[in-house]
PyMOL Python script that loads the backbone (N, CA, C, O; Angstrom):
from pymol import cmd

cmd.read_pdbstr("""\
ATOM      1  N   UNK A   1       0.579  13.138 -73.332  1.00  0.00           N
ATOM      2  CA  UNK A   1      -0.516  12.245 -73.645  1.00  0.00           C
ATOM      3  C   UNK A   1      -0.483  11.940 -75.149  1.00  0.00           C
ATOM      4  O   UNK A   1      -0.480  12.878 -75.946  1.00  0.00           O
ATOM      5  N   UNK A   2      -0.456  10.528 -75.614  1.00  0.00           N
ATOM      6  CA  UNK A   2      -0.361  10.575 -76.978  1.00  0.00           C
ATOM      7  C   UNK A   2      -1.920  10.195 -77.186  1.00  0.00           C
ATOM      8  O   UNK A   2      -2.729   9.590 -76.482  1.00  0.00           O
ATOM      9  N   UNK A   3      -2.011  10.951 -78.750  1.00  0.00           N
ATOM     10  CA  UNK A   3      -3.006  10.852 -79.208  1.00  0.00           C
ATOM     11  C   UNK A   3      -3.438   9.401 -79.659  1.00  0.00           C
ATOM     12  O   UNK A   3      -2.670   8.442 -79.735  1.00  0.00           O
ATOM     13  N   UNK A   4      -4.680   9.392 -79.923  1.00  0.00           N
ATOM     14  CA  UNK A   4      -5.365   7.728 -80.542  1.00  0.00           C
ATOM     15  C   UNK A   4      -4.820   7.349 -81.757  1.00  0.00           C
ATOM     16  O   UNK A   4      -4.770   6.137 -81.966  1.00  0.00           O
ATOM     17  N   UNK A   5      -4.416   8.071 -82.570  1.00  0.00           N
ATOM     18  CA  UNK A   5      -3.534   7.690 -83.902  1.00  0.00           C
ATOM     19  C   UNK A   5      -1.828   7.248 -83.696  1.00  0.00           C
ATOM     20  O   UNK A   5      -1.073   6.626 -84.443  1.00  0.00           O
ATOM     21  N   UNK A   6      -1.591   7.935 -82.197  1.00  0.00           N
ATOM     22  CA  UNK A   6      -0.225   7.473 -81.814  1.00  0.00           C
ATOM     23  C   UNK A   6      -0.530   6.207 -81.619  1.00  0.00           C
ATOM     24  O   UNK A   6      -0.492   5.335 -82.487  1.00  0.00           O
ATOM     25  N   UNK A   7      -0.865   6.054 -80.401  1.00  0.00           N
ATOM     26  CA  UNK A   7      -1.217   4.404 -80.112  1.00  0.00           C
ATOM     27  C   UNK A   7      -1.998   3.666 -81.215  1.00  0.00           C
ATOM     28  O   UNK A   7      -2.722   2.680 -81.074  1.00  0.00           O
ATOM     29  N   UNK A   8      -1.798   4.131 -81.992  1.00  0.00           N
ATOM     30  CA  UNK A   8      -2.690   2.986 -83.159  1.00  0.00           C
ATOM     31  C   UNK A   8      -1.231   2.529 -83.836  1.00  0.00           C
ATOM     32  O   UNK A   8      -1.003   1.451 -84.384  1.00  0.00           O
ATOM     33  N   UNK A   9      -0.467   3.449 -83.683  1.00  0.00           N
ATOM     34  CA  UNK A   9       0.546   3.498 -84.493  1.00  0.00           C
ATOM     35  C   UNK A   9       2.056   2.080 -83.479  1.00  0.00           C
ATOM     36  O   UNK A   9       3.002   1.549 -84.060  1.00  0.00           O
ATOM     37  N   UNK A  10       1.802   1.963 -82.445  1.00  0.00           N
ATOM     38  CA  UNK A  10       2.619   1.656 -81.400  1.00  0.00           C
ATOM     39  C   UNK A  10       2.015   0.368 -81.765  1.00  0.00           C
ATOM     40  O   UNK A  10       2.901  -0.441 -81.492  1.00  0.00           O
ATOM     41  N   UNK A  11       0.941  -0.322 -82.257  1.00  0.00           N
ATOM     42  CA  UNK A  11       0.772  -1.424 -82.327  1.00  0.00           C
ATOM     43  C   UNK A  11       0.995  -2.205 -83.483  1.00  0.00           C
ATOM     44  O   UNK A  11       0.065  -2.699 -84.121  1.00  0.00           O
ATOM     45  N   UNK A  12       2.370  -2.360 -83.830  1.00  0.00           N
ATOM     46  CA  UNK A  12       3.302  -2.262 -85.282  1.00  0.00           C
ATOM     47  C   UNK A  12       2.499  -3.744 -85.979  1.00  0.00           C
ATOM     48  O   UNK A  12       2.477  -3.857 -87.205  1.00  0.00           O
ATOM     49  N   UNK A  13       2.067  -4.485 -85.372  1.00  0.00           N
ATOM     50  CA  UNK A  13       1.597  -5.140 -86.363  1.00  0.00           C
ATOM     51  C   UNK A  13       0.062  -5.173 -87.183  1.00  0.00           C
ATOM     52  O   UNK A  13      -0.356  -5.463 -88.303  1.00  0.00           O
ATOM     53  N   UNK A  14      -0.502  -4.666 -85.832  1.00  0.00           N
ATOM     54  CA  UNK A  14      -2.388  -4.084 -86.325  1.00  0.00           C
ATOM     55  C   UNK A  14      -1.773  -2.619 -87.607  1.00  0.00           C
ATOM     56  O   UNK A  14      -2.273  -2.269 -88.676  1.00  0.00           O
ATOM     57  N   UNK A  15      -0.783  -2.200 -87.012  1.00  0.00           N
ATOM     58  CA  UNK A  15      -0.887  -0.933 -88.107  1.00  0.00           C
ATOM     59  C   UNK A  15      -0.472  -1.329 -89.149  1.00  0.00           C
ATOM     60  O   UNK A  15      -1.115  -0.906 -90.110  1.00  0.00           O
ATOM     61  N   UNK A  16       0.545  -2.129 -89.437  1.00  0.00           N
ATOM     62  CA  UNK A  16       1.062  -2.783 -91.057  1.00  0.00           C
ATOM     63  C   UNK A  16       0.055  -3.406 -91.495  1.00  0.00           C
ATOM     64  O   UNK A  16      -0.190  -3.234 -92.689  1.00  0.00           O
ATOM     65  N   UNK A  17      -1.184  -4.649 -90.419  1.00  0.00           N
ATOM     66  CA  UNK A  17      -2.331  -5.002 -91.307  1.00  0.00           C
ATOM     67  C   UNK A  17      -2.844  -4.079 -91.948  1.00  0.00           C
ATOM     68  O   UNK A  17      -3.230  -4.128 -93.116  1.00  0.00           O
ATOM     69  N   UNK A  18      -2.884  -3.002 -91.074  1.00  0.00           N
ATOM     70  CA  UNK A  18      -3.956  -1.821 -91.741  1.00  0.00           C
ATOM     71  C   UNK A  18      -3.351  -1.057 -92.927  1.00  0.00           C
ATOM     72  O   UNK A  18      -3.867  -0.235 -93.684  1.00  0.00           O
ATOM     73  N   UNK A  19      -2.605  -1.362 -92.893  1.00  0.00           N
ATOM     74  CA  UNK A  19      -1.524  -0.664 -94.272  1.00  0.00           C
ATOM     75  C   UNK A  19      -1.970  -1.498 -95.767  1.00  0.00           C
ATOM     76  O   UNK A  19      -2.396  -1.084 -96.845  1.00  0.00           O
ATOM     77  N   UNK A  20      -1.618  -2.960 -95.205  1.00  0.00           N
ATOM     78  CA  UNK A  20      -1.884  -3.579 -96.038  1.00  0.00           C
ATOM     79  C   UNK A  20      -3.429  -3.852 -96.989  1.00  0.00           C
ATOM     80  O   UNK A  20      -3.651  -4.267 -98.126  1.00  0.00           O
ATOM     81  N   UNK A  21      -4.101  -3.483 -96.105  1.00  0.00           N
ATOM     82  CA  UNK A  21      -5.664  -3.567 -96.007  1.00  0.00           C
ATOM     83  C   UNK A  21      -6.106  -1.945 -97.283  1.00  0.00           C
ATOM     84  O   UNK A  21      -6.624  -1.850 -98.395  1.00  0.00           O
ATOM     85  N   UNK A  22      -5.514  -0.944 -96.248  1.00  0.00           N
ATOM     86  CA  UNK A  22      -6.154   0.203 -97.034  1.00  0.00           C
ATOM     87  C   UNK A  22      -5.149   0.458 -98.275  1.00  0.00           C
ATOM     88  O   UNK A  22      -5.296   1.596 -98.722  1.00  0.00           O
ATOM     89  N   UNK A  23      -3.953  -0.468 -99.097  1.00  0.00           N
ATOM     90  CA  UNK A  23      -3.376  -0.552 -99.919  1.00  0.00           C
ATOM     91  C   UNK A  23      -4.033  -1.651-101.341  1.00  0.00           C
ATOM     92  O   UNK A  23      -3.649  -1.856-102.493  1.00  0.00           O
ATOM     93  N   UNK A  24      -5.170  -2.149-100.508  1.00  0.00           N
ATOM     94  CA  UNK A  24      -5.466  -3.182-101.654  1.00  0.00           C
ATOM     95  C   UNK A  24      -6.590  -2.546-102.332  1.00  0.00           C
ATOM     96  O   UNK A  24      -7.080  -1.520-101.859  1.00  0.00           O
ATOM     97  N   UNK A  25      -7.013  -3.047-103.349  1.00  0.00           N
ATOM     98  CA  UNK A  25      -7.956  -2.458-104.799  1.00  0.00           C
ATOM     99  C   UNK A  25      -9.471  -2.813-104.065  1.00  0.00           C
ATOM    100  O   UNK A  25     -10.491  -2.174-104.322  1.00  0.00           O
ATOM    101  N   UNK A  26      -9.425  -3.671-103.343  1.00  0.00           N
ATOM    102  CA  UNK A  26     -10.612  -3.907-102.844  1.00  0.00           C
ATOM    103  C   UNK A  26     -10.942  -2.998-101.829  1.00  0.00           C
ATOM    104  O   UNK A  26     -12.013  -2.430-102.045  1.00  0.00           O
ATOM    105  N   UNK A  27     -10.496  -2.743-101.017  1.00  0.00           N
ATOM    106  CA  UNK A  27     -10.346  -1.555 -99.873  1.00  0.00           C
ATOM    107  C   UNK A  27     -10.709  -0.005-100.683  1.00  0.00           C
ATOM    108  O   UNK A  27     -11.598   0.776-100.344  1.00  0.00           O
ATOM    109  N   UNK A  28     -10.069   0.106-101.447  1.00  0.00           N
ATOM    110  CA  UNK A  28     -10.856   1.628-102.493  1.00  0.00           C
ATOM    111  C   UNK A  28     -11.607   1.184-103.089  1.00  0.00           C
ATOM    112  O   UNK A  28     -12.221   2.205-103.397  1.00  0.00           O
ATOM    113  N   UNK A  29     -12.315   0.101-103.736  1.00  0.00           N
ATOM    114  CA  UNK A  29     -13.350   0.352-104.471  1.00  0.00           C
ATOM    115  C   UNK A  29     -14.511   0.038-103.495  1.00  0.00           C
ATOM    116  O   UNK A  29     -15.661   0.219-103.892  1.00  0.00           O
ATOM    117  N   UNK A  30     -14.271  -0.446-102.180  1.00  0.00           N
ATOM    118  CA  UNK A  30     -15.152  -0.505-100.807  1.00  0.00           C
ATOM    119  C   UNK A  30     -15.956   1.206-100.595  1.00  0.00           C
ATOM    120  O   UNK A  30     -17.071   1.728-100.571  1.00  0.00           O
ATOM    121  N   UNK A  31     -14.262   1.608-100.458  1.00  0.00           N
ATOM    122  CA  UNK A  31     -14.471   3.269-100.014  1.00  0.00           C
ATOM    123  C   UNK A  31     -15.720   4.170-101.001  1.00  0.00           C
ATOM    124  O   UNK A  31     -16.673   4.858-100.634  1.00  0.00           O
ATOM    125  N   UNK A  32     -15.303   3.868-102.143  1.00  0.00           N
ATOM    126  CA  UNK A  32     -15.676   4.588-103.537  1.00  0.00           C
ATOM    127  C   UNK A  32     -16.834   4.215-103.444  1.00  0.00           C
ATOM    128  O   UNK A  32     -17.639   5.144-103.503  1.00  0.00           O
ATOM    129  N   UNK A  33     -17.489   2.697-103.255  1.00  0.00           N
ATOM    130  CA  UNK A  33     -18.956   2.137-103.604  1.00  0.00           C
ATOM    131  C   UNK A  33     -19.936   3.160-102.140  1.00  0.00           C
ATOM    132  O   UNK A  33     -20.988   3.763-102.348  1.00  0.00           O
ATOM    133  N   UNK A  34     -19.141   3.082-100.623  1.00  0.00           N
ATOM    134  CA  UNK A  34     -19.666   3.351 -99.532  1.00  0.00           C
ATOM    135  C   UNK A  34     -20.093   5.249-100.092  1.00  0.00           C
ATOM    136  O   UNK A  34     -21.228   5.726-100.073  1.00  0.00           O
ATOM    137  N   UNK A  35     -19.267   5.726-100.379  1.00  0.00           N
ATOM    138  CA  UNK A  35     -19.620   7.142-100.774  1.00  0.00           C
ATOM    139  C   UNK A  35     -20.587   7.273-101.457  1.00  0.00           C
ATOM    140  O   UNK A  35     -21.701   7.653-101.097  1.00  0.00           O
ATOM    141  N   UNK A  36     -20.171   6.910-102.695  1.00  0.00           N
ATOM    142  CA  UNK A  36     -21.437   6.796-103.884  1.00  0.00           C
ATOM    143  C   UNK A  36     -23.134   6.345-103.392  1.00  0.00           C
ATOM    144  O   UNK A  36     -24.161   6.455-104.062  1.00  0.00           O
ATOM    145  N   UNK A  37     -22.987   5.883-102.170  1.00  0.00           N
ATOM    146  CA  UNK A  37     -24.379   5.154-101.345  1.00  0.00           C
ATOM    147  C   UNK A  37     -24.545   6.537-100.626  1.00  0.00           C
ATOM    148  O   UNK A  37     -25.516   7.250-100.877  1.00  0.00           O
ATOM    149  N   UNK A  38     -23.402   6.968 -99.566  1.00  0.00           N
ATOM    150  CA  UNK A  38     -23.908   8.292 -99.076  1.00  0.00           C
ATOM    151  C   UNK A  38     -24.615   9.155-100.017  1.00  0.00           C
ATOM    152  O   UNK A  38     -25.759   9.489 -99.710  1.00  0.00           O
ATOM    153  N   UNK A  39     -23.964   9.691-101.443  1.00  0.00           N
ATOM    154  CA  UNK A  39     -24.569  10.330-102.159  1.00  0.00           C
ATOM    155  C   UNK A  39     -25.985  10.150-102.517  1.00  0.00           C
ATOM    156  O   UNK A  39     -26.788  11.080-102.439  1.00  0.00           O
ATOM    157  N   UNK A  40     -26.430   8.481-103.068  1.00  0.00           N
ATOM    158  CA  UNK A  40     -27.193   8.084-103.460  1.00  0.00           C
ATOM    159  C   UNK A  40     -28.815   7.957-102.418  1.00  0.00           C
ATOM    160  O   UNK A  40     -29.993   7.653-102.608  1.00  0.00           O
ATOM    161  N   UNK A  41     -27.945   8.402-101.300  1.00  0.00           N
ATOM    162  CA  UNK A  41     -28.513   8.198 -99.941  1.00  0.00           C
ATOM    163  C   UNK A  41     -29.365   9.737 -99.323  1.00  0.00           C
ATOM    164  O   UNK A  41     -30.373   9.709 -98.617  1.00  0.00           O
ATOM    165  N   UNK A  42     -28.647  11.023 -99.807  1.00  0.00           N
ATOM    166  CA  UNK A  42     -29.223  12.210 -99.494  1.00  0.00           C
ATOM    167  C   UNK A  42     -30.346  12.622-100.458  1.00  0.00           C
ATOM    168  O   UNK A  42     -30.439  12.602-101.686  1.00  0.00           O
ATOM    169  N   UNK A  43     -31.106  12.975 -99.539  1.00  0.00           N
ATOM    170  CA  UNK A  43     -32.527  13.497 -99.925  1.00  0.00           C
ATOM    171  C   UNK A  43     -32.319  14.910-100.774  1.00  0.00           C
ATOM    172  O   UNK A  43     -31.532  15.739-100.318  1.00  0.00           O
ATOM    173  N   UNK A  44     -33.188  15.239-102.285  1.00  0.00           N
ATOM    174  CA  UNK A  44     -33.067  16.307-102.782  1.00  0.00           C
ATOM    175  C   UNK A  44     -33.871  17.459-102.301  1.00  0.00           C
ATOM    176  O   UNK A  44     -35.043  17.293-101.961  1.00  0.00           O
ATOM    177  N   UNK A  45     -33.403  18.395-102.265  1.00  0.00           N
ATOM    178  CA  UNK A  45     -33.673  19.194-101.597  1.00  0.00           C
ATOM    179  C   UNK A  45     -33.406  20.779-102.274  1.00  0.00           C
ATOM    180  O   UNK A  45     -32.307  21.147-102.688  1.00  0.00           O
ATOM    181  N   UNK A  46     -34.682  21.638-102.288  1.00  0.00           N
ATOM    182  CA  UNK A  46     -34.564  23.293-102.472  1.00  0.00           C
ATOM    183  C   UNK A  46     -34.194  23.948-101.517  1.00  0.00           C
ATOM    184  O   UNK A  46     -33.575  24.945-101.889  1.00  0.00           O
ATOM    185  N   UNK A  47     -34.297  23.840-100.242  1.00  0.00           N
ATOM    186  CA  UNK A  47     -33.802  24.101 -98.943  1.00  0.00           C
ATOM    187  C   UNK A  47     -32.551  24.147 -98.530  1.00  0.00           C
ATOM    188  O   UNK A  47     -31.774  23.258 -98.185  1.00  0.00           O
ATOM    189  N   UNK A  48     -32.416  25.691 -98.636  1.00  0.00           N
ATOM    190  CA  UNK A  48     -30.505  25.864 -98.443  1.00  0.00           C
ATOM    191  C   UNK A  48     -30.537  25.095 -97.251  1.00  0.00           C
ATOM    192  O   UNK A  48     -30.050  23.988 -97.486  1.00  0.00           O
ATOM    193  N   UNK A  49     -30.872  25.200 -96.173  1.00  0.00           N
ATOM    194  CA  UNK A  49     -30.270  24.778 -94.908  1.00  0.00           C
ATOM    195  C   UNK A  49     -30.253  22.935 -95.301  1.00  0.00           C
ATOM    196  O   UNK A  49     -29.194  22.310 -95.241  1.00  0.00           O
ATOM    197  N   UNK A  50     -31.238  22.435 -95.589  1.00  0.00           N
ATOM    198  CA  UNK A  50     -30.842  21.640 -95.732  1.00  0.00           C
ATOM    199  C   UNK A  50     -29.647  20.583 -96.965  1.00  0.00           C
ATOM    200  O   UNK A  50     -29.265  19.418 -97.073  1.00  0.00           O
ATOM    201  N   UNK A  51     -29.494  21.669 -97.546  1.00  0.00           N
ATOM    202  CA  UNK A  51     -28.777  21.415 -98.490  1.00  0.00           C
ATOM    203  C   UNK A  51     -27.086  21.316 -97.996  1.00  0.00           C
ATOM    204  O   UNK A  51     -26.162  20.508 -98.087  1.00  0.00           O
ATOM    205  N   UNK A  52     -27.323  22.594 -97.461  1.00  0.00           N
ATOM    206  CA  UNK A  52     -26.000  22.629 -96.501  1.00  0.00           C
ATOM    207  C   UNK A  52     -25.992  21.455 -95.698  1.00  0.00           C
ATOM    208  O   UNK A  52     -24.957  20.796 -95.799  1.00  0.00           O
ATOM    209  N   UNK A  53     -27.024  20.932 -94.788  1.00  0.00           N
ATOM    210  CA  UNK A  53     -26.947  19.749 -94.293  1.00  0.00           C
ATOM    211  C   UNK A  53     -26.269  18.712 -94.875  1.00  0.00           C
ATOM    212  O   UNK A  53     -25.337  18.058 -94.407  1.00  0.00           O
ATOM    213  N   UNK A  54     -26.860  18.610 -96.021  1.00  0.00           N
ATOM    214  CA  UNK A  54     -26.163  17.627 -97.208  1.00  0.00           C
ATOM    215  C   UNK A  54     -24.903  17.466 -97.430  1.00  0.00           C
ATOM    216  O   UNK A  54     -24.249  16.462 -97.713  1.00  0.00           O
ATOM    217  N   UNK A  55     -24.611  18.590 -97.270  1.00  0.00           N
ATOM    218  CA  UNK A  55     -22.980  19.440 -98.115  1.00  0.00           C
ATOM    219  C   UNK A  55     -22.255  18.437 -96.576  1.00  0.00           C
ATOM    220  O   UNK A  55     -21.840  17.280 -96.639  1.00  0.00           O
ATOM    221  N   UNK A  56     -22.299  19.396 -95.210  1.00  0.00           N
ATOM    222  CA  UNK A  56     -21.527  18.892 -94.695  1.00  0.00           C
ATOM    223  C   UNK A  56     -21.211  17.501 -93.808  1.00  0.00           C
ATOM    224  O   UNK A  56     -20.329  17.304 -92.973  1.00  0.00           O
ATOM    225  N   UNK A  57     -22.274  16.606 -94.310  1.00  0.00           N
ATOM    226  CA  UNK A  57     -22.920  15.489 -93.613  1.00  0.00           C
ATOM    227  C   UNK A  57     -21.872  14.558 -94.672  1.00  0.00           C
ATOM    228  O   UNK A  57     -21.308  13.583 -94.174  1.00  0.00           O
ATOM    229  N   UNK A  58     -21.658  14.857 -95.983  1.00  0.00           N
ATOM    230  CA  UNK A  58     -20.867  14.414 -96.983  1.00  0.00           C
ATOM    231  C   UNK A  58     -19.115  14.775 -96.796  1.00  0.00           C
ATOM    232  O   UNK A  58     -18.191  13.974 -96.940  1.00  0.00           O
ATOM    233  N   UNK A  59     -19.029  16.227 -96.436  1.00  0.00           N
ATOM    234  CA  UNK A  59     -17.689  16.381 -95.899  1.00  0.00           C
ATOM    235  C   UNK A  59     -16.901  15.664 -94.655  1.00  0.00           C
ATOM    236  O   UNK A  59     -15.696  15.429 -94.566  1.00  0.00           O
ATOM    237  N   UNK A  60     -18.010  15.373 -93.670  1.00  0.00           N
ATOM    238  CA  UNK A  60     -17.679  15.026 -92.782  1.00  0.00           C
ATOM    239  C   UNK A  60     -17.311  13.599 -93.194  1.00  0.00           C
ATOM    240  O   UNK A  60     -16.330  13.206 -92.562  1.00  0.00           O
ATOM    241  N   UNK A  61     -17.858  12.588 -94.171  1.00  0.00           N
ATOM    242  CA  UNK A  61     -17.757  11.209 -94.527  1.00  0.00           C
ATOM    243  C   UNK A  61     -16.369  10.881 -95.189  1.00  0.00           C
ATOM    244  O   UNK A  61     -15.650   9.883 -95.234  1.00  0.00           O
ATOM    245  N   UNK A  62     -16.295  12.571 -95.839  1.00  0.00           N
ATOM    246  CA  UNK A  62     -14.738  12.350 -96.543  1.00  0.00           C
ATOM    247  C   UNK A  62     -13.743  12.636 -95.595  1.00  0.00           C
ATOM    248  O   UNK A  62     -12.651  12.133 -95.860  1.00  0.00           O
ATOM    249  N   UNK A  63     -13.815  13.375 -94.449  1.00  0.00           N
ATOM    250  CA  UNK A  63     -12.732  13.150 -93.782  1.00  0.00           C
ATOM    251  C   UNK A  63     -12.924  12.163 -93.139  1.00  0.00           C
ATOM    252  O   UNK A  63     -11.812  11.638 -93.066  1.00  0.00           O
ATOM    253  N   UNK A  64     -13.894  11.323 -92.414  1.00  0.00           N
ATOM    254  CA  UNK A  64     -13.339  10.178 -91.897  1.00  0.00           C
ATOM    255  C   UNK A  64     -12.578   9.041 -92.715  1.00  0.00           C
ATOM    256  O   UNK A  64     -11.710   8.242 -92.364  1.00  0.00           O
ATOM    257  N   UNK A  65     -13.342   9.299 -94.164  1.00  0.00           N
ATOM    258  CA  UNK A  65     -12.223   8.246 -94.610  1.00  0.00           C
ATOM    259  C   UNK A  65     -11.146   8.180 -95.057  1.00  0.00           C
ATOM    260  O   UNK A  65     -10.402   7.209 -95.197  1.00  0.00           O
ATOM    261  N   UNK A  66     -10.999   9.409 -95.344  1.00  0.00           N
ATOM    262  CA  UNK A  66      -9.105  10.239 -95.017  1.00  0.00           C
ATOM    263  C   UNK A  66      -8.464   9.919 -93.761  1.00  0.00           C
ATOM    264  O   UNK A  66      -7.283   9.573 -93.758  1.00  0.00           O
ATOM    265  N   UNK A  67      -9.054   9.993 -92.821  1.00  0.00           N
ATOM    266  CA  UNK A  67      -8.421   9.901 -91.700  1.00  0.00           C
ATOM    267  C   UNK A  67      -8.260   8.235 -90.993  1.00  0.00           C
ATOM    268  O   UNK A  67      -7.481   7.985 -90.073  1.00  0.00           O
ATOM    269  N   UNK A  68      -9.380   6.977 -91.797  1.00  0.00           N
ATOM    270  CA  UNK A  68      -9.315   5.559 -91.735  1.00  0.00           C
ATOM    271  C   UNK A  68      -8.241   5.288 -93.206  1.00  0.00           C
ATOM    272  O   UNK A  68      -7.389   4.436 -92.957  1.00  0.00           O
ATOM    273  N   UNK A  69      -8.188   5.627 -94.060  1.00  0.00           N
ATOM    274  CA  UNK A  69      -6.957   5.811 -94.994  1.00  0.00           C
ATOM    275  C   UNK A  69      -5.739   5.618 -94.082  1.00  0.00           C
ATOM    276  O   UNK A  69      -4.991   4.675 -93.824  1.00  0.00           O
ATOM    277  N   UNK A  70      -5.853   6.974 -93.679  1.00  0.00           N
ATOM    278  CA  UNK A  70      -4.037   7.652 -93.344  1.00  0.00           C
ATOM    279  C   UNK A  70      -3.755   6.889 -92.226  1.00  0.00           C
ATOM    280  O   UNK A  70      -2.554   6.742 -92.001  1.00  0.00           O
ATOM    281  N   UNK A  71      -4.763   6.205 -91.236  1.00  0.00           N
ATOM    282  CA  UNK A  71      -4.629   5.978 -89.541  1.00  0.00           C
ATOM    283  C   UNK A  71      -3.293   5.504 -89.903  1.00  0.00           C
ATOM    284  O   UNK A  71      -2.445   6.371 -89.693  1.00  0.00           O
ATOM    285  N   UNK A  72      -2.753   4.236 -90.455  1.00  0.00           N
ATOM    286  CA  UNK A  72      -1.564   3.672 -90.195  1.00  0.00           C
ATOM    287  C   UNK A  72      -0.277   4.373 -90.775  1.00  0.00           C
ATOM    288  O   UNK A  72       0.745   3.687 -90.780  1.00  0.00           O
ATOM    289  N   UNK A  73      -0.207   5.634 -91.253  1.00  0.00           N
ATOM    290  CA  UNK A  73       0.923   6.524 -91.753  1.00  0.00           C
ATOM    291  C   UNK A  73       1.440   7.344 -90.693  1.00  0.00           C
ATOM    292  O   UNK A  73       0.811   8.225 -90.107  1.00  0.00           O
ATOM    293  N   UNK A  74       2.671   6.983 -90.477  1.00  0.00           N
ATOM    294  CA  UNK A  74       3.702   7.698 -90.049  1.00  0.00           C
ATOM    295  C   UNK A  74       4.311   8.854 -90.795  1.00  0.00           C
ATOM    296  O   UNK A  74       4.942   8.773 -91.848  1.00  0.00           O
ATOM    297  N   UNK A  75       3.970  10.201 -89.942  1.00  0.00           N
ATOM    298  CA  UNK A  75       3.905  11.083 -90.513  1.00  0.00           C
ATOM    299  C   UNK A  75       5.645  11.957 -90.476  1.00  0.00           C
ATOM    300  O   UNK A  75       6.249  12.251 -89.444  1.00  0.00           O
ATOM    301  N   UNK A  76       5.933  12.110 -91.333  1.00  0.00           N
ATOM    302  CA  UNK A  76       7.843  12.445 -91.003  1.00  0.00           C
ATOM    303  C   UNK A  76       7.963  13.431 -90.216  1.00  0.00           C
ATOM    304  O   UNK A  76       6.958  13.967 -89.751  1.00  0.00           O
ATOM    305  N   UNK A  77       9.191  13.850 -89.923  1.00  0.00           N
ATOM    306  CA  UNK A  77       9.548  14.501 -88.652  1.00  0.00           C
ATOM    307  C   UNK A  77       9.788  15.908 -89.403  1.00  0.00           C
ATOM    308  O   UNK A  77      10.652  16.105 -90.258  1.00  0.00           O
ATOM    309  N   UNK A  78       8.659  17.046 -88.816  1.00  0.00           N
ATOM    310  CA  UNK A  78       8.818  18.409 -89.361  1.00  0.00           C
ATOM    311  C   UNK A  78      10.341  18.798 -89.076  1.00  0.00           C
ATOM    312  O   UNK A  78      10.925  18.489 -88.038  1.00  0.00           O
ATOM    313  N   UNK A  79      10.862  19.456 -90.046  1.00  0.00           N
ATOM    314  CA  UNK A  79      11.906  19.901 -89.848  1.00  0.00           C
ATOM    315  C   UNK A  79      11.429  22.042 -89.009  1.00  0.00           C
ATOM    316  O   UNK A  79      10.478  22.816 -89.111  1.00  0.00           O
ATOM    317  N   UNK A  80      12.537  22.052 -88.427  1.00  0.00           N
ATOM    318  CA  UNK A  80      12.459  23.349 -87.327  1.00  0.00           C
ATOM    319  C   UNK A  80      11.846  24.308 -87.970  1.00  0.00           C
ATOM    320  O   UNK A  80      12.773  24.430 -88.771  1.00  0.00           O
ATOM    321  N   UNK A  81      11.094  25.099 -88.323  1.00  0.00           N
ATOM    322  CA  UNK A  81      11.248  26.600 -88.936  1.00  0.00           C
ATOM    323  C   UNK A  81      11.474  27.688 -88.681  1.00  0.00           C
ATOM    324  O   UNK A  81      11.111  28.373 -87.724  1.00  0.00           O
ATOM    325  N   UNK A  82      12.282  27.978 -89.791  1.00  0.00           N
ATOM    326  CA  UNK A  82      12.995  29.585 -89.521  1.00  0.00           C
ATOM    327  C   UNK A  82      12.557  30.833 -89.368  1.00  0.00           C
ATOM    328  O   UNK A  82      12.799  31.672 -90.236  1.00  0.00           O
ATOM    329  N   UNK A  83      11.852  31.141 -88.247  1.00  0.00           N
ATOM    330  CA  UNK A  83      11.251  31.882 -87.613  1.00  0.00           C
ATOM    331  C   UNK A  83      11.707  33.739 -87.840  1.00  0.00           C
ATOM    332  O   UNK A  83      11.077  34.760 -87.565  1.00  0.00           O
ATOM    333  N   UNK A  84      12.946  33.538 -88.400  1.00  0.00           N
ATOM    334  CA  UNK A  84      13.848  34.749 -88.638  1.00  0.00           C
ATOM    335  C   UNK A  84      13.940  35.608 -87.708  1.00  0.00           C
ATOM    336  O   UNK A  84      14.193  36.760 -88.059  1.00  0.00           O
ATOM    337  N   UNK A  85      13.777  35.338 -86.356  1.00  0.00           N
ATOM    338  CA  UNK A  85      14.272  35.845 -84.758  1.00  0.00           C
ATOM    339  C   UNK A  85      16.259  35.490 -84.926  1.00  0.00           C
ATOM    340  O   UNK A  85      16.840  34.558 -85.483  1.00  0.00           O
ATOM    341  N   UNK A  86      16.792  36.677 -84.185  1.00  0.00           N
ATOM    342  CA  UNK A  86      18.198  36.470 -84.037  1.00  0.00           C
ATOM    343  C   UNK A  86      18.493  34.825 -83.179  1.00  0.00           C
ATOM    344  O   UNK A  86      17.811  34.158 -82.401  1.00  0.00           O
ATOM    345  N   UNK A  87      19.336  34.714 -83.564  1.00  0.00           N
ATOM    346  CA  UNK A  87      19.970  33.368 -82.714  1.00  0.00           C
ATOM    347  C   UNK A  87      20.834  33.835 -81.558  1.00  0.00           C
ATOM    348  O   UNK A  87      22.065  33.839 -81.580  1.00  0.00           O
ATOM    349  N   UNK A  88      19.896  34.318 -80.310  1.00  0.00           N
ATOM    350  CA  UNK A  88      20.847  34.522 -78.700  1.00  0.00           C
ATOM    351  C   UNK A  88      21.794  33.847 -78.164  1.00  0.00           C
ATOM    352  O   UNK A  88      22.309  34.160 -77.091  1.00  0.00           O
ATOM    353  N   UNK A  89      22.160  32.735 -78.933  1.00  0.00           N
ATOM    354  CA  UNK A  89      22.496  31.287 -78.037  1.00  0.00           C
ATOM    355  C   UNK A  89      23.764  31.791 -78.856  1.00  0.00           C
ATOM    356  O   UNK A  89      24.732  31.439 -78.183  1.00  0.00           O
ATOM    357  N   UNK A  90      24.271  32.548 -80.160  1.00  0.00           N
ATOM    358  CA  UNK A  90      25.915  32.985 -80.455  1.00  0.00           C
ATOM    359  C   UNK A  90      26.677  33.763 -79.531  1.00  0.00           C
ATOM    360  O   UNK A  90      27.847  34.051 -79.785  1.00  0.00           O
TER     361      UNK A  90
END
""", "prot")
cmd.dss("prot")
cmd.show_as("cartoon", "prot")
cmd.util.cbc("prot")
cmd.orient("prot")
C-alpha cells in the first residue's frame, strides 16, 4: 500500500508544481507570516497545562508545514545497513 506522499509523488507534474511553488520567496514568507499569526494568535497564559497546550498546538503547525514543504521531495534510496551479523550466504 503506498502511502499519501507516494501518490502525491506519482503525479509528476502536480508534484514539480509543488516544487516550484514551495521554492518561491513568496511561498516562505506566506509560511513565516501564517506562523507568526499562530503565535500572535495564542492566548497568555500562567497555566502550565495550558501552556503546554500552546507549546504543542504550535509544534504540531511546524510539522505540518515541514511536511507541506517536503510533500514533493523524493527522498533517496537508504543504502543497506551493516548490521554486523555474519554473512551465511558465503
Amino acid at each position: 500500500m503506498k502511502t499519501p506522499r507516494q501518490r502525491f509523488q506519482e503525479l509528476k507534474l502536480i508534484a514539480e508544481q509543488h516544487r516550484n511553488i514551495v521554492d518561491s520567496s513568496q511561498f516562505g514568507i506566506a509560511m513565516d507570516m501564517a506562523i507568526l499569526q499562530l503565535l500572535w494568535e495564542l492566548p497568555p497564559t500562567d497555566d502550565m497545562q495550558k501552556a503546554a497546550a500552546n507549546h504543542w498546538r504550535l509544534m504540531g503547525a511546524l510539522s505540518y508545514m515541514k511536511k507541506l514543504a517536503h510533500l514533493g521531495d523524493v527522498a533517496p534510496e537508504k543504502p543497506p545497513v551493516d548490521d554486523g551479523n555474519l554473512d551465511h550466504k558465503a
